[in-house]
Steps between C-alpha positions, in 0.01 A plus 500: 500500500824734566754547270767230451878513568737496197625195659141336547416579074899385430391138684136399433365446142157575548541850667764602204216410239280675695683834579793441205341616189683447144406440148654136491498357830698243686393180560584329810737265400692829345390672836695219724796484257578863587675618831365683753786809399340488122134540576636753703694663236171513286266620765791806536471539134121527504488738824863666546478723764226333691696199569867684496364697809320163659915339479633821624288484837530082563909595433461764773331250715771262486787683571316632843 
């Protein structure tokens, strides 16, 4: 199995339990109330500059 996107753990419940450790997780009804942008926000918190420089590229690709 390859590695998920950031986008891909942000928007399917089973691959964030799966890949989206933490000591209290989320249910799914908690994991459908949150946006896209805040799962987001806690993946960056969990692994900064892995998913800083994964933005960094897709906003080079855009502007091309």
């Amino acid at each position: 199995m390859s590695k998920p996107t950031y986008r891909e753990l942000a928007t399917d419940f089973d691959l964030w339990c799966s890949f989206v450790c933490f000591e209290n997780p989320v249910s799914e009804r908690e994991f459908g109330q949150m946006s896209v942008d805040e799962k987001l926000d806690i993946l960056r918190g969990c692994f900064g500059s892995e998913i800083r420089a994964r933005r960094s590229r897709l906003s080079e690709e855009r502007n091309r």
